[in-house]
RODO-341898 format. One record per residue: residue number from 1; x, y, z of N, C-alpha, C, O in turn; chain. Coordinates in steps of 0.02 Angstrom, whole numbers, plus 50000, padded with zeros to 5 digits. Each point is the difference from the previous one (the first is absolute). Layout:
// RODO-341898
i,nc1,nc2,nc3,cac1,cac2,cac3,cc1,cc2,cc3,oc1,oc2,oc3,ch
NUM,X,Y,Z,X,Y,Z,X,Y,Z,X,Y,Z,A
...
This chain:
// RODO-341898
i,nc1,nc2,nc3,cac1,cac2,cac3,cc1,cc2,cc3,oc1,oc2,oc3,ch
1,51154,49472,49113,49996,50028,50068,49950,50058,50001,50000,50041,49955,A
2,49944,49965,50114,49966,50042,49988,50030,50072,50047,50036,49997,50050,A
3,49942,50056,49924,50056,50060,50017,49968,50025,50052,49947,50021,49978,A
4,50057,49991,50098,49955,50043,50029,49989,50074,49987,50045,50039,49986,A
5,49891,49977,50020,49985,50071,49978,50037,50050,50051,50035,49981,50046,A
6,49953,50079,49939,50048,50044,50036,49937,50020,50061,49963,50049,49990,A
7,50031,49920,50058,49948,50025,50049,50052,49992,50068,50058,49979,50003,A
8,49893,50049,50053,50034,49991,50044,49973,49927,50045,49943,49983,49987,A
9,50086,49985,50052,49989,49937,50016,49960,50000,50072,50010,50048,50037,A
10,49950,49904,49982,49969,49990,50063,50029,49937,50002,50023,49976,49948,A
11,49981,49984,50121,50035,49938,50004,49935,49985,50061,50001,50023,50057,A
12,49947,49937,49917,49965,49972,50056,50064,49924,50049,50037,49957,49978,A
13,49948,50060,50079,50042,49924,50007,49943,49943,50059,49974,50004,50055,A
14,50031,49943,49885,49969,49954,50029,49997,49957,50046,49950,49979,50029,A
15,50117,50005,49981,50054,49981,50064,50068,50028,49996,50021,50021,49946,A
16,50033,49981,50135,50040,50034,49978,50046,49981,49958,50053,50033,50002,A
17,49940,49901,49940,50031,49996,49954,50009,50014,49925,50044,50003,49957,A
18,49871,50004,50057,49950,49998,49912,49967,50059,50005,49973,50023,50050,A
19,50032,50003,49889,49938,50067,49998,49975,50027,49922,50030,49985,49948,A
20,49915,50051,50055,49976,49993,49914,50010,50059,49989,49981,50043,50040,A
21,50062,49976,49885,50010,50061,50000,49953,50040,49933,50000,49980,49942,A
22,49968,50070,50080,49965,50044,49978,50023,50068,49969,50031,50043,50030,A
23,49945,49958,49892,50017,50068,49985,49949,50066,50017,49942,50006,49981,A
24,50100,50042,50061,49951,50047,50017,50001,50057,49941,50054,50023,49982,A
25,49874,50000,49984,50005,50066,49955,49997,50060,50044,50034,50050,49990,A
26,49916,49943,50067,49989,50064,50036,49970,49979,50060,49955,49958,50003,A
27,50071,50071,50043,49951,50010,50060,49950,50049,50048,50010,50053,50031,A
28,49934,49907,49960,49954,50051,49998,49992,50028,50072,49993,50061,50005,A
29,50007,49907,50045,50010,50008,50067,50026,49986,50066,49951,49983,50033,A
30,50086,50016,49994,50035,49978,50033,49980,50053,50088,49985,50059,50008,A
31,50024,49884,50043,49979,50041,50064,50011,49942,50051,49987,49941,49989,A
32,50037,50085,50062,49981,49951,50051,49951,50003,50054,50005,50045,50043,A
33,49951,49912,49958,49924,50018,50031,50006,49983,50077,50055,49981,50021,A
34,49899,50025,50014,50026,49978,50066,49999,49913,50032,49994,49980,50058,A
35,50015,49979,49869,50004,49932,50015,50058,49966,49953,50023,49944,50007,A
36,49992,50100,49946,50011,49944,49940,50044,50067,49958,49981,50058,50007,A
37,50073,49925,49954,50026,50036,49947,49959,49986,49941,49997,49940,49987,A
38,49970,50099,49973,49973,50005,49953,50023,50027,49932,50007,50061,49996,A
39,50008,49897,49944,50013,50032,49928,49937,49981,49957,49979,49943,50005,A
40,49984,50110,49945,49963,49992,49947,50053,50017,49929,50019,50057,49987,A
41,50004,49875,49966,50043,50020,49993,49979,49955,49889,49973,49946,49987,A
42,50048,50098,49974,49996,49971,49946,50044,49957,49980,50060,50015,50005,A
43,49921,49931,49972,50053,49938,50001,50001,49983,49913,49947,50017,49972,A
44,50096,49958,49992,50003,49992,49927,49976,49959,49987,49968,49997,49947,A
45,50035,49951,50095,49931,49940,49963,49969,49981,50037,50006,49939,50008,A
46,49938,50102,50041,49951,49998,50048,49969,50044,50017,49966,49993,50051,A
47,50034,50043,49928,49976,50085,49975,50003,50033,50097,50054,50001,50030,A
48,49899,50016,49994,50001,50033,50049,49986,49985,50056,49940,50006,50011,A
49,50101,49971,50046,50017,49971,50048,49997,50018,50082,50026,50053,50017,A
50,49945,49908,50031,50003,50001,50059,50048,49961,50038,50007,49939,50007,A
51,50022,50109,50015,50088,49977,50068,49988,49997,50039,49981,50057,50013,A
52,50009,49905,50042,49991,50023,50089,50055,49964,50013,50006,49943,49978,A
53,50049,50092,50066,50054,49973,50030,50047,49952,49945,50027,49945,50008,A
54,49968,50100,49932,50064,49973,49952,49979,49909,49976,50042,49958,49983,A
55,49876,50032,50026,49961,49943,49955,49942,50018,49967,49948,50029,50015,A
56,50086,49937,49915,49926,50029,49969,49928,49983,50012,49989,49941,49986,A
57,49953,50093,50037,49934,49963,50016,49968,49976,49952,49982,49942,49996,A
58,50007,50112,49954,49976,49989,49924,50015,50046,49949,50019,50055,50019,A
59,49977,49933,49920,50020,50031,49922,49943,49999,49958,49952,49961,49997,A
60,50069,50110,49961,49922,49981,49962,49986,49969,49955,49952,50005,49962,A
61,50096,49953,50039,50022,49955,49935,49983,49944,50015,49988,49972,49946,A
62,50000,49981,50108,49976,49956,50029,49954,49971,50078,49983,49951,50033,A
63,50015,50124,49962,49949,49988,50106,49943,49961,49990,49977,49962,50043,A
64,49991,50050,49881,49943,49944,49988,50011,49929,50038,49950,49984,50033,A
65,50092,49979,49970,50054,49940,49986,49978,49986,50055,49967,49949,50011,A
66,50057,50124,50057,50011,49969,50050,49899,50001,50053,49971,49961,50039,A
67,50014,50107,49928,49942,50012,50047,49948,49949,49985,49962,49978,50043,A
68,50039,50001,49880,49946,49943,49978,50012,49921,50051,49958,49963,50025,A
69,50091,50035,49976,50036,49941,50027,49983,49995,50098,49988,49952,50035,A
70,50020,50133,49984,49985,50002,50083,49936,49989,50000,49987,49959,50044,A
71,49959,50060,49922,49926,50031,49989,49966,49940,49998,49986,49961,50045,A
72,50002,50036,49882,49955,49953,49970,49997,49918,50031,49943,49984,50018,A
73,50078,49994,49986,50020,49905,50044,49941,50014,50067,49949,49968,50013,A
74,50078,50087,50019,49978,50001,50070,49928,50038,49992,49961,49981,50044,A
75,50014,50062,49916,49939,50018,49998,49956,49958,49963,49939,50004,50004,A
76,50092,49957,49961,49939,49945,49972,49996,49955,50034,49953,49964,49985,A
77,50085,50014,50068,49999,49959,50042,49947,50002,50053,49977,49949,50026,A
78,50003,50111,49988,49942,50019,50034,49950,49988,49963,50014,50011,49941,A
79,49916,49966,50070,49930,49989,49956,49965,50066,49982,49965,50015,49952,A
80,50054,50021,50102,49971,50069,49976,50025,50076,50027,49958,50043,50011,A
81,50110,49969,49998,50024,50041,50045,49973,50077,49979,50008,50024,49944,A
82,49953,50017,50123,49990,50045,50005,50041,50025,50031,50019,50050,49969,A
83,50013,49943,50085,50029,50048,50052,50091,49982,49999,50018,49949,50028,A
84,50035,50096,49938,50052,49987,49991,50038,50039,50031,49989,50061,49998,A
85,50083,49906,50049,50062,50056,50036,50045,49992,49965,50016,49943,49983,A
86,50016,50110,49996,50082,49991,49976,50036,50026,50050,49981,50046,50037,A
87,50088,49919,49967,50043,50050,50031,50050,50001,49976,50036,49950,49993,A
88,49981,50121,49987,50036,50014,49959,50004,50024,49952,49997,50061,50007,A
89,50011,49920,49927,49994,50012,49932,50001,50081,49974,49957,50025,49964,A
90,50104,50010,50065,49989,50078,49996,49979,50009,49928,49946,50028,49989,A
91,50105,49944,49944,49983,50043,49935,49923,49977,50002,49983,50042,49958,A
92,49961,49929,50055,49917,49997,49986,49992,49952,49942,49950,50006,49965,A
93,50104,49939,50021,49984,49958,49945,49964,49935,50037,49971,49958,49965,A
94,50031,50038,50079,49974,49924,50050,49916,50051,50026,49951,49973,50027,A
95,50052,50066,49963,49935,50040,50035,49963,50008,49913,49940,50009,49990,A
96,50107,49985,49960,49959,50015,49948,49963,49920,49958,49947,49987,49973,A
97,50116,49977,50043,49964,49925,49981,49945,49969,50051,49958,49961,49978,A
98,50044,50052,50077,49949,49977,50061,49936,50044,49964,49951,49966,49986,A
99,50046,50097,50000,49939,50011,50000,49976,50001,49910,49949,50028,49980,A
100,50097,49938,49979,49955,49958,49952,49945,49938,50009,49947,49987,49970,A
101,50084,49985,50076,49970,49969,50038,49912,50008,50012,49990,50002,50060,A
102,49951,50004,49904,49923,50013,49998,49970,49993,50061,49960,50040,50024,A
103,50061,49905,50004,49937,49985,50083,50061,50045,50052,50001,49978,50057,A
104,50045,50076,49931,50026,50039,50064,49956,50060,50010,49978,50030,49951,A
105,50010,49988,50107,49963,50037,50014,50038,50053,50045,49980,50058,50003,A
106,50078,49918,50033,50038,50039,50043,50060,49999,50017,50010,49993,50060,A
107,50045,50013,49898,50062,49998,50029,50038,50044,50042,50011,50056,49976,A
108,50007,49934,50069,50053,50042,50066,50080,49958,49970,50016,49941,49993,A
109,50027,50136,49994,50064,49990,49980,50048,50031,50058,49983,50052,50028,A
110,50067,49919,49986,50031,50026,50062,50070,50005,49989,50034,49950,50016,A
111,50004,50112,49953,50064,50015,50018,50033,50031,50032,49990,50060,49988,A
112,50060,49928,50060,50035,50027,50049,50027,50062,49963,50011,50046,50040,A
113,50002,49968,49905,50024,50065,49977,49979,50032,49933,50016,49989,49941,A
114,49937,50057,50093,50007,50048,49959,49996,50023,49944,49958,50017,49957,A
115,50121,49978,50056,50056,50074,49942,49985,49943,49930,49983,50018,49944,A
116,50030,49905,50081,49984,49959,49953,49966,49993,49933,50016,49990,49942,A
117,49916,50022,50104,49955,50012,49977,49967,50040,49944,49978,49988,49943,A
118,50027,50063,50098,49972,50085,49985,50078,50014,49921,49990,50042,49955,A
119,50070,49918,50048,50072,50007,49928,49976,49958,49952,50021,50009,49943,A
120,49927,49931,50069,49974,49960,49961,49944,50025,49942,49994,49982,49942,A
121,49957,50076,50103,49956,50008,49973,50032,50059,49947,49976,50020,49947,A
122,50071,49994,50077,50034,50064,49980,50026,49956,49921,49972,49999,49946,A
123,50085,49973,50073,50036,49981,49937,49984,49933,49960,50031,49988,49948,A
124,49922,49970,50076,49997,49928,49994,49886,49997,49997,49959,49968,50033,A
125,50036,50074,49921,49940,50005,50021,49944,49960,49951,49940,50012,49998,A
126,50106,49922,49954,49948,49950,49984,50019,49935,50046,49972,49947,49987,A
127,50057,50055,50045,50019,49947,50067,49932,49992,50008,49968,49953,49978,A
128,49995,50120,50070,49931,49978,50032,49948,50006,49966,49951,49965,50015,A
129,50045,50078,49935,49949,50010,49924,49939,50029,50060,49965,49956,50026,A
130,50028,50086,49986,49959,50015,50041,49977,49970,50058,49945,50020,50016,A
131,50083,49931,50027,49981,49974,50034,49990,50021,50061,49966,49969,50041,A
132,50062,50081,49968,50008,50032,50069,49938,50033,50014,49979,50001,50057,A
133,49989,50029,49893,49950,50043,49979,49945,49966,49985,49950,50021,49971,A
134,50060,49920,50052,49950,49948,49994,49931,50005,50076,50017,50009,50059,A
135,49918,49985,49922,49970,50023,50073,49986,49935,50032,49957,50005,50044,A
136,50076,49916,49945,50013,49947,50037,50056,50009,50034,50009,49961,50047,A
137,50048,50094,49938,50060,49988,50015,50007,50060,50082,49985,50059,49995,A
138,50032,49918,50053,50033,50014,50063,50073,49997,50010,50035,49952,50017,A
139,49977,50097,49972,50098,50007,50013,50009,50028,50042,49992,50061,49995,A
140,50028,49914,50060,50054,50012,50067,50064,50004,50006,50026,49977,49949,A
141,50010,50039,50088,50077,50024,50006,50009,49979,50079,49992,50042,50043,A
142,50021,49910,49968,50004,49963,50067,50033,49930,50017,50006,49954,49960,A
143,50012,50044,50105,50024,49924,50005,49936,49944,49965,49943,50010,50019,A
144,50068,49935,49933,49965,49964,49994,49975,49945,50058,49941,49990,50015,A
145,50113,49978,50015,50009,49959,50044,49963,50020,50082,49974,49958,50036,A
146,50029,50096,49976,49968,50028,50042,49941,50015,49975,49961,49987,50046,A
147,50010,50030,49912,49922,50021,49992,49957,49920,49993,49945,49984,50023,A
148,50101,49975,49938,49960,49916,50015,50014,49984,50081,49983,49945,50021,A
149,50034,50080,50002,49999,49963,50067,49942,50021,50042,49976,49972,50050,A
150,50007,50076,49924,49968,50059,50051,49945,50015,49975,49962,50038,50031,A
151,50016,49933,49894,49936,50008,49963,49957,49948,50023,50028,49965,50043,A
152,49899,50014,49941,49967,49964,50001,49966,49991,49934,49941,49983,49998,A
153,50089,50028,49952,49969,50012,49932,50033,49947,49964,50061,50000,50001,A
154,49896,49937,49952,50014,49942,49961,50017,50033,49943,49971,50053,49987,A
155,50090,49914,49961,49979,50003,49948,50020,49949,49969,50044,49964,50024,A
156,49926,50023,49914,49973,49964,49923,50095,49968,49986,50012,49940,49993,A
157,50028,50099,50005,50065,49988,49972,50043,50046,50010,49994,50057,49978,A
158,50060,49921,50059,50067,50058,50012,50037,49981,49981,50013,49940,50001,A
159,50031,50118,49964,50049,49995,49944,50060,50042,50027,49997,50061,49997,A
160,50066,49901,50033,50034,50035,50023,50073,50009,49949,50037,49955,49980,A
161,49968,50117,50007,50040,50011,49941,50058,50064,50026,49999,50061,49988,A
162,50047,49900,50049,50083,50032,50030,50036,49965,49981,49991,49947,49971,A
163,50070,50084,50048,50070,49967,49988,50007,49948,50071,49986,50004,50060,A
164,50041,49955,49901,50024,49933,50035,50061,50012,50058,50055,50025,49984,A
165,49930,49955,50077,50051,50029,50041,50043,49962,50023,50001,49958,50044,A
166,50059,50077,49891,50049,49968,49983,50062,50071,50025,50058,50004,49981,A
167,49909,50039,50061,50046,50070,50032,49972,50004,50048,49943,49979,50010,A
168,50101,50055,50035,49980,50035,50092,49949,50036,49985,50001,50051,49965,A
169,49954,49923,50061,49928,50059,50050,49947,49955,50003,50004,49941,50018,A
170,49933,50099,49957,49946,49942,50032,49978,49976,49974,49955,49969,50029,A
171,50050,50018,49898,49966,49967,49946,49996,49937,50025,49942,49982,49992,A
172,50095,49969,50038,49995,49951,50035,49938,49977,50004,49974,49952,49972,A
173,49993,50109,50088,49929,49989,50033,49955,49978,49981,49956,49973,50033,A
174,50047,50039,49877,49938,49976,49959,50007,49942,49950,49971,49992,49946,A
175,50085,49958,50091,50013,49948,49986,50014,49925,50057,50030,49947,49990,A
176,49942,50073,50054,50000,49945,50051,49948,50004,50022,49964,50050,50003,A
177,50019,49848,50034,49951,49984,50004,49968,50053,50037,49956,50030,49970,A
178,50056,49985,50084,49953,50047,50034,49951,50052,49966,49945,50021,50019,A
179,50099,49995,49918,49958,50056,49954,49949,49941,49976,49941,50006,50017,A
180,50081,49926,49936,49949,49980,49965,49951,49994,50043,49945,50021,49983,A
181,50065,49952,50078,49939,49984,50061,49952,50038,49985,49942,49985,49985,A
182,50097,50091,50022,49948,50049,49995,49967,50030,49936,49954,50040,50003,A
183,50069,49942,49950,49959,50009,49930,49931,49964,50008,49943,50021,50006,A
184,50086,49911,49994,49947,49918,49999,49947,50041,50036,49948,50020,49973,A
185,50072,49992,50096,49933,50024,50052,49944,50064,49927,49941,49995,49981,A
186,50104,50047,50003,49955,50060,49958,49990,49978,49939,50015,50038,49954,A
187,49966,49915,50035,49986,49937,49941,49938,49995,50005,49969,49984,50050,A
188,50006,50032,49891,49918,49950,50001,49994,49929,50004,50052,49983,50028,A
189,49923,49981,49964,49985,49940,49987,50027,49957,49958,50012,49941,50014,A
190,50002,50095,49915,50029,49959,49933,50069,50044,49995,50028,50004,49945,A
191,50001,50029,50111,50038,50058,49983,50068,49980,50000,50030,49967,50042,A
192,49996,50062,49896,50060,49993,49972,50065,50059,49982,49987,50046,49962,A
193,50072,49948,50064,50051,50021,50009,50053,50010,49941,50007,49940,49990,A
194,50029,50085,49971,50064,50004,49950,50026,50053,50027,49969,50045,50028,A
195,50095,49948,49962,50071,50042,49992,50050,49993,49978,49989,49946,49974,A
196,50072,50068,50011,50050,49987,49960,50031,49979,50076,49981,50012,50057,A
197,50073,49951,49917,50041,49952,50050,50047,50009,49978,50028,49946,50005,A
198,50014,50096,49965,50074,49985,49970,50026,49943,49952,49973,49947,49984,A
199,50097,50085,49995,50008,49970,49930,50014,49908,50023,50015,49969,50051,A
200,49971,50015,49889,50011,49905,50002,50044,50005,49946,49980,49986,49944,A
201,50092,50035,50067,50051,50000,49970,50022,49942,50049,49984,49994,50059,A
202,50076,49946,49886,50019,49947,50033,50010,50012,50078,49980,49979,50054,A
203,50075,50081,49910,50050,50001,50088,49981,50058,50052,50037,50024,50043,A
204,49894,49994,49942,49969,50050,50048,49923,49976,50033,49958,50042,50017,A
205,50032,49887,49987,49940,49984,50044,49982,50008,50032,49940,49990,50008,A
206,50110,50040,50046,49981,49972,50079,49918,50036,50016,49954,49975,50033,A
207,50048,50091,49930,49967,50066,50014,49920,49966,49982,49953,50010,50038,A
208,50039,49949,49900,49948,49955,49961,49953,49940,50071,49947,50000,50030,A
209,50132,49950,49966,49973,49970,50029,49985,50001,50066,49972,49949,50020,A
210,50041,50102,50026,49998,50012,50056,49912,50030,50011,49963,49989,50048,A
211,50026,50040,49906,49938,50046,50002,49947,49942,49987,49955,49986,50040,A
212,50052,49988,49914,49968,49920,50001,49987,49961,50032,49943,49976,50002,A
213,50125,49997,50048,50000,49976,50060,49928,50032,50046,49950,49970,50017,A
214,50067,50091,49993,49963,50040,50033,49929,49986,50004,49968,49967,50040,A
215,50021,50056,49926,49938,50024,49952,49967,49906,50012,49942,49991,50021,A
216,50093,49966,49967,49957,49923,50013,49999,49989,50087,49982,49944,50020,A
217,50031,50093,50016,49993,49985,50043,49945,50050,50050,49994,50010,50060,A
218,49975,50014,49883,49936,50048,50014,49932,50001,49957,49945,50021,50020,A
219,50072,49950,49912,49953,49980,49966,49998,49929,49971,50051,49967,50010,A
220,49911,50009,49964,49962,49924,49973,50015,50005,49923,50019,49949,49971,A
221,49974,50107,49996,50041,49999,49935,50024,50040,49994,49980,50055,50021,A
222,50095,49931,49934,50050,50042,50014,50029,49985,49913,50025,49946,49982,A
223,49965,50105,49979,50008,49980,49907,50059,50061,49994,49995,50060,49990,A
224,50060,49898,50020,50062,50064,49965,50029,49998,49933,50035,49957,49974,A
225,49949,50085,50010,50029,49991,49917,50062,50080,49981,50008,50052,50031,A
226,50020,49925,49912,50048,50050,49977,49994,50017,49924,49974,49961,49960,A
227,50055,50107,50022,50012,50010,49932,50045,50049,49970,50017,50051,50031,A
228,50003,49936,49912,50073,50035,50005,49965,50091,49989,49954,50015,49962,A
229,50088,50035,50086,49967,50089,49959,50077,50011,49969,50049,49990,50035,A
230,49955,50032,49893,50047,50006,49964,50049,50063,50044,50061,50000,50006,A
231,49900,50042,50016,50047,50075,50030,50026,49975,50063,50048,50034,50019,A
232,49937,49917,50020,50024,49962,50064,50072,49966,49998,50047,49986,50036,A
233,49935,50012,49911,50071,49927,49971,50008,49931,50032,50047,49962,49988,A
234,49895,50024,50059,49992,49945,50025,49922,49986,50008,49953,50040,49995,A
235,50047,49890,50019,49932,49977,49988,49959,50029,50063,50031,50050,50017,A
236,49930,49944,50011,49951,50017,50056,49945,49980,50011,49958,49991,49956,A
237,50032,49996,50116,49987,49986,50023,49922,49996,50032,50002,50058,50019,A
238,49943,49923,50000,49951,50022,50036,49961,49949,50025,50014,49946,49975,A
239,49926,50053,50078,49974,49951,50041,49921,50013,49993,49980,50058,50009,A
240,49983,49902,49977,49922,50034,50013,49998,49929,50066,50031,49947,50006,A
241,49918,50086,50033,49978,49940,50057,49922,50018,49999,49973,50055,50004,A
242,50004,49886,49991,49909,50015,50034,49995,49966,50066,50049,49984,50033,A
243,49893,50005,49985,49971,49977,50056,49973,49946,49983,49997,49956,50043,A
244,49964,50027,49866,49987,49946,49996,49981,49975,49931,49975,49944,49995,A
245,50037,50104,49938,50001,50015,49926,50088,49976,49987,50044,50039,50020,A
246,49975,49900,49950,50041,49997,49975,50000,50010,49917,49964,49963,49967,A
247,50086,50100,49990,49995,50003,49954,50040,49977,49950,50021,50034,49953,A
248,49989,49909,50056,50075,49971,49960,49964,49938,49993,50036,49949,49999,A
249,49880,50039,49993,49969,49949,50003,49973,50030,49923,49984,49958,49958,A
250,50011,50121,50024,49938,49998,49948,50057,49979,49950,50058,49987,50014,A
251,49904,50012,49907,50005,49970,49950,50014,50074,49954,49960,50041,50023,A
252,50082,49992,49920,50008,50047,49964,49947,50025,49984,50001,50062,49995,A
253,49916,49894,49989,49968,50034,49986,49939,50030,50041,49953,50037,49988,A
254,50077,49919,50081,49955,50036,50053,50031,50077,50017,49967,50040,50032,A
255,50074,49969,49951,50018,50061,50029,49992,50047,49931,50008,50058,50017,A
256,49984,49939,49947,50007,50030,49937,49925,50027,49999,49983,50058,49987,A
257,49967,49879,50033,49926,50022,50025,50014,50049,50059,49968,50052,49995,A
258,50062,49945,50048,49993,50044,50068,50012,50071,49976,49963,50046,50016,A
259,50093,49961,49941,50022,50059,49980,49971,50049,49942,50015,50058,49989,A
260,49928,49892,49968,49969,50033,49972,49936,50001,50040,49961,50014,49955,A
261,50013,49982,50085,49944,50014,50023,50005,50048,50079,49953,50031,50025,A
262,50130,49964,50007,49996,50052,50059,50047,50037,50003,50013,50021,50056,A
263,50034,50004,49881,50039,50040,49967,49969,50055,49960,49958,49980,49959,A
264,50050,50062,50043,49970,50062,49967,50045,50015,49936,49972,50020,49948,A
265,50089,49972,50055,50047,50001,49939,50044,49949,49982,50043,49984,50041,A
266,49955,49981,49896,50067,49955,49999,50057,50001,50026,50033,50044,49974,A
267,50004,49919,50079,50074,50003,50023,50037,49991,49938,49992,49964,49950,A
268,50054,50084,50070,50065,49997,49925,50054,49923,49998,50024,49968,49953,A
269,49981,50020,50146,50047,49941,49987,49956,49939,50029,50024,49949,49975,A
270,49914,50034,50073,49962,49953,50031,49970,49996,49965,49977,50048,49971,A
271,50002,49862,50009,49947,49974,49982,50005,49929,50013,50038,49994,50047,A
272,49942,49952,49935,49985,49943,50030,50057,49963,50003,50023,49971,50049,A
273,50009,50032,49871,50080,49969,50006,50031,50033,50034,50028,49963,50041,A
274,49990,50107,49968,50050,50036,50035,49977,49943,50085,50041,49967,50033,A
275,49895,50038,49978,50010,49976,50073,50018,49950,50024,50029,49987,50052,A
276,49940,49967,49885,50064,49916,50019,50056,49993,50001,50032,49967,50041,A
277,49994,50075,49896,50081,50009,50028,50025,50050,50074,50059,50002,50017,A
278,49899,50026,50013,50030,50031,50042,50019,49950,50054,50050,49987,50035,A
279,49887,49990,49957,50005,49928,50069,50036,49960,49998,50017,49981,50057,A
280,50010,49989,49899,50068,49960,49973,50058,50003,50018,50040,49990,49954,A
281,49986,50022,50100,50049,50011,50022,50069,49937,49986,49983,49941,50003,A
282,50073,50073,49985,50054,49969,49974,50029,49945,50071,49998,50023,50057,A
283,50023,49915,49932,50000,49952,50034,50053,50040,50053,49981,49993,50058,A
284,50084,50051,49936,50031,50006,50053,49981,50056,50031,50034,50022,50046,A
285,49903,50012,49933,49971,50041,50052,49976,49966,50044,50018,50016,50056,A
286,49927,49916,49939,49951,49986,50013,50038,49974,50066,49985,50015,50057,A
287,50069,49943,49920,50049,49966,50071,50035,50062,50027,50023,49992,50057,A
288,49984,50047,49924,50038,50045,50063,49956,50027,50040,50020,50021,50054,A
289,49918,49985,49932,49931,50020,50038,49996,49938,50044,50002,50011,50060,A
290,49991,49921,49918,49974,49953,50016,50073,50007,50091,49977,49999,50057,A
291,50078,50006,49933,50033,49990,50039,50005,50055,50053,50020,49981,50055,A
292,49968,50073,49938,49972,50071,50025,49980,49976,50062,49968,49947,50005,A
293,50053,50100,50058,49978,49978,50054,49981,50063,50031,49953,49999,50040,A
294,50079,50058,49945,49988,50054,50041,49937,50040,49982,49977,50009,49944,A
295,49992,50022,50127,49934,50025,50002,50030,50036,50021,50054,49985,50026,A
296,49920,50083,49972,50015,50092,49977,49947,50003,50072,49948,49967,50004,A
297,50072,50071,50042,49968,50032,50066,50039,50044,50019,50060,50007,49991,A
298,49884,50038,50052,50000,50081,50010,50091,49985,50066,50043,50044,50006,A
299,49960,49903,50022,50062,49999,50029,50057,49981,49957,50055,50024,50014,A
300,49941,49934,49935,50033,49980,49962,50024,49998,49937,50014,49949,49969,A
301,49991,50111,50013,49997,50011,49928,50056,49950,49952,50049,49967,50020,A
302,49923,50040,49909,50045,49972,49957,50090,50034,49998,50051,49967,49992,A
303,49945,50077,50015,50073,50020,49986,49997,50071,50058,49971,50053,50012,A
304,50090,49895,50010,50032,50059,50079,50053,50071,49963,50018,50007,49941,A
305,49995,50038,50122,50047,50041,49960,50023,50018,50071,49979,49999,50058,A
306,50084,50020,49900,50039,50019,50094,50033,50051,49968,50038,50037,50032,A
């Protein structure tokens, strides 16, 4: 029998039945910002950790896992992406893999908060490895959803990196068709889309295939793939869509060429095999997608609350 150490316990919960439990050594910060409860918190086998609203975002023990996995698919998918939006991605690890990336010339990063932000750079500061401080990089603190509506500015590849709105407020907004409408429009030509979609745990799809649903009923290719992040305790989830680059067509060693020639540093977890298996999705995902009917709109969201 293995003995638990004498720490004190965090209990992420995954649903209200299941939850992964975490040993905490210390916590480094704790605050509640004006969107989100926030812990920066040392974990025993994930070293140092980001909480928003009591889920973990990332660990420094594995965020590689997850940012290589949002990033890389959808920027090689583009032939030559210069002009990149994130929204989201407070710790700066999706702002730090985008601009390994050689042909970027300009990324605009957009988070609604802050305090996020500004605790990341503070305590979590190989997340962005300088990225912030990067002179391609534009960081804003603003509605995302509102500034694409209201911009007239294309870009190369948007990478939208929030929590899945799977709680009350508006996270919603940046998951129904009406939003994709409006990405597609601030799309270049070859322009291509990723985000995480939530976990593809058996009995927690709906959140997967719903965004899927979605998402095909606004774009022409629609490549969702999953992979397990060890600090999650469940597999996860994510969607790239183009306009007209399907990437679940190349071959291991086409991409292995892409990445040594428009990668600036070796990825620790992407490379040509990692990407065939991502696309591979397991037969009773593929049918619970396949049977999926609901499309996510600004009147109709996935999950009501009263």
């Amino acid at each position: 029998m293995i003995e638990p150490k004498n720490y004190k316990w965090f209990i992420e919960y995954t649903s209200p039945e299941e939850g992964h439990l975490h040993g905490i050594r210390t916590i480094l910060h704790t605050a509640q910002t004006q969107y989100q409860k926030m812990d920066i918190m040392m974990c025993g086998s994930y070293g140092r950790s980001l909480v928003l609203d009591g889920k973990i975002q990332s660990t420094e023990t594995d965020e590689f896992i997850y940012h290589e996995s949002l990033v890389h698919p959808a920027m090689l998918t583009h032939p030559n992406p210069k002009r990149v939006f994130i929204v989201g991605g407070g710790e700066g690890a999706t702002l730090r893999d985008v601009l390994k990336h050689k042909t970027v010339e300009y990324c605009m990063m957009v988070d609604i908060d802050q305090e996020v932000v500004e605790k990341s750079k503070e305590y979590l500061p190989e997340w962005s490895a300088g990225a912030f401080d990067d002179p391609r990089t534009d960081l804003r603190y603003m509605d995302a959803r509102k500034y694409l509506e209201e911009t007239s500015d294309t870009y190369d590849v948007i990478i939208i990196d929030i929590s899945e709105p799977v709680e009350e407020g508006p996270a919603y907004l940046l998951f129904t068709k009406e939003f994709y409408e409006i990405v597609k429009e601030r799309l270049s030509p070859d322009g291509t889309i990723s985000l995480q979609a939530g976990t593809t745990a058996l009995h927690q799809l709906l959140n997967f295939t719903a965004v899927n649903k979605t998402l095909s009923s606004v774009f022409p290719v629609v490549a969702p793939y999953d992979i397990p992040i060890p600090s999650f305790g469940l597999p996860w989830g994510f969607t790239l869509a183009s306009k007209n680059i399907d990437p679940r067509k190349w071959t291991p060693k086409e991409v292995d060429d892409m990445i040594a020639r428009r990668i600036s540093s070796e990825p620790r977890f992407y490379d040509g095999i990692a990407h065939l298996g991502l696309f591979n999705l397991p037969k009773h995902i593929r049918k619970a997608m396949a049977e999926q009917t609901k499309i996510i709109e600004d009147n109709s969201p996935l999950f009501t609350y009263h």
